[in-house]
VEXGU-481906 format. One line per field, with one value per residue: residue in one letter; x, y, z of N, C-alpha, C in turn. Coordinates in steps of 0.2 Angstrom, whole numbers, plus 2048, in hexadecimal, padded with zeros to 3 digits. Layout:
REM VEXGU-481906
residuo a  ... .
nxx X  ... .
nyy Y  ... .
nzz Z  ... .
caxx X  ... .
cayy Y  ... .
cazz Z  ... .
cxx X  ... .
cyy Y  ... .
czz Z  ... .
END
This chain:
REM VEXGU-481906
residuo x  x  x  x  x  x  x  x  x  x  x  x  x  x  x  x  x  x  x  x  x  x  x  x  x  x  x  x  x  x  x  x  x  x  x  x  x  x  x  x  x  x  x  x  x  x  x  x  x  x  x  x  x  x  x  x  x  x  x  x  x  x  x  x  x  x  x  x  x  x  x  x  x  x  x  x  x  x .
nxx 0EC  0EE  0EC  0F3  0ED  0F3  0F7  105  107  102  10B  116  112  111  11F  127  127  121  116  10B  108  0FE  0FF  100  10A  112  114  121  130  132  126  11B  121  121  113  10D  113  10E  101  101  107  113  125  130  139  13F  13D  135  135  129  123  116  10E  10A  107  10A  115  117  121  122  12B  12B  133  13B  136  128  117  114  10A  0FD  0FA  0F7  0EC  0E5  0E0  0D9  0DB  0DF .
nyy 8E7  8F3  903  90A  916  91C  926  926  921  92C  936  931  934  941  945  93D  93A  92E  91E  915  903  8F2  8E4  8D1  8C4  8BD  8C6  8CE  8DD  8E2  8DF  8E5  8F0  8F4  8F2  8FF  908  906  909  915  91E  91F  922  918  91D  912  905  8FE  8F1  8E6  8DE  8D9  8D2  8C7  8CC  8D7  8E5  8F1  8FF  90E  918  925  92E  93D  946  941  944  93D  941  944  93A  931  939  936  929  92A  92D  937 .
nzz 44A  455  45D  46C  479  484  494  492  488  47F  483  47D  46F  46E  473  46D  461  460  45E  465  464  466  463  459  462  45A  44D  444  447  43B  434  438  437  426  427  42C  427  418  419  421  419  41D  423  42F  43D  446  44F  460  46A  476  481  48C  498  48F  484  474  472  467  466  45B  454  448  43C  43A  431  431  43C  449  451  447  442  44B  44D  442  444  44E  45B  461 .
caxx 0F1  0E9  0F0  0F3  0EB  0F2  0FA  10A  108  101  110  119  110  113  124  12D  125  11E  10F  10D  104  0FE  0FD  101  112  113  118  12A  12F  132  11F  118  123  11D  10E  10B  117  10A  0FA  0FF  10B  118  129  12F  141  141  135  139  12D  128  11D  114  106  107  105  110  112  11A  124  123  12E  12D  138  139  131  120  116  10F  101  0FA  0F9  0F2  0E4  0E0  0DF  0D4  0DF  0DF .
cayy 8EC  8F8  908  90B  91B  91E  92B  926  922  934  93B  92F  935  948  949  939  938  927  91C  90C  8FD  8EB  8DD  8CB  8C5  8B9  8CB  8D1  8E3  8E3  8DE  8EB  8FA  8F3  8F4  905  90D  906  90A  91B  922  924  91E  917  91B  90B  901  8FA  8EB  8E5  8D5  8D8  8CC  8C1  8D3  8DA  8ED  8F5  906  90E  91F  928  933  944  949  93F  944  937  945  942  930  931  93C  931  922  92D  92A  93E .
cazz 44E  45E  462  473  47A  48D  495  491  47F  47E  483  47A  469  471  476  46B  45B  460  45D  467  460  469  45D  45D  462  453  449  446  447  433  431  43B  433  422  427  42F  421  414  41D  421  414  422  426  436  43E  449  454  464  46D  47E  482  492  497  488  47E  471  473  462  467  456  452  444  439  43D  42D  433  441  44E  454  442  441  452  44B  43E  449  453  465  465 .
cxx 0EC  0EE  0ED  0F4  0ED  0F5  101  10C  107  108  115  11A  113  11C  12A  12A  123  119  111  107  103  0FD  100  107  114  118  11D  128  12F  129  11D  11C  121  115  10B  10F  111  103  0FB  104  110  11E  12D  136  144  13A  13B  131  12F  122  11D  10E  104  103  10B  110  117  11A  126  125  12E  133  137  135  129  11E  112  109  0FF  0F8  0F4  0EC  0DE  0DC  0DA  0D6  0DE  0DD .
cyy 8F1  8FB  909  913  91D  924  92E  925  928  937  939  934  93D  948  944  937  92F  924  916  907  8F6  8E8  8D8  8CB  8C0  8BF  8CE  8D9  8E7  8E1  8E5  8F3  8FA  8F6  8FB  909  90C  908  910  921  925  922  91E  918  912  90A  8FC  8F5  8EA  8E0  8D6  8D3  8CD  8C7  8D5  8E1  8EF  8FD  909  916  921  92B  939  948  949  940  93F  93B  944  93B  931  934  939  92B  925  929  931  941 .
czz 451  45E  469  474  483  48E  491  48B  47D  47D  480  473  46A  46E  46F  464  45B  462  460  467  464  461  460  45C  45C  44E  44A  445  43F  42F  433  437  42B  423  425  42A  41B  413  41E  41D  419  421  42E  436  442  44E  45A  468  473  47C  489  490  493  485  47C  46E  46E  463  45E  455  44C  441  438  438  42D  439  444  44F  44C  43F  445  452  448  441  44F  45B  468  462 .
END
């Protein structure tokens, strides 16, 4: 799994407590919230996807009690 670091993810993580992730399209959105629950001790409100050019773009929003700018620290995006 790849975080994506652009403008837009920024202001994602900023303003929507959301993290956005590329991986393969093979993976559902119940693998991916495992995952990233298990890897950062977090829990996720919902996830939304997108498949552009044969890429599958995981929208990942937290639960208000966990901050995205903190993940995004550790992952060093910011």
């Amino acid at each position: 799994m790849k975080a994506i670091v652009t403008e837009k993810a920024v202001l994602m993580i900023e303003r929507d407590n959301t993290l956005v992730f590329e991986d393969s399209k093979n993976k559902t959105k119940e693998e991916v919230k495992e995952e990233l629950e298990k890897m950062f001790k977090i829990k996720v409100e919902k996830i939304r996807t997108k498949i552009h050019e044969n890429k599958k773009y995981f929208f990942v929003k937290l639960k208000k009690e966990f901050v995205a700018m903190d993940i995004a620290s550790k992952l060093g995006l910011i």
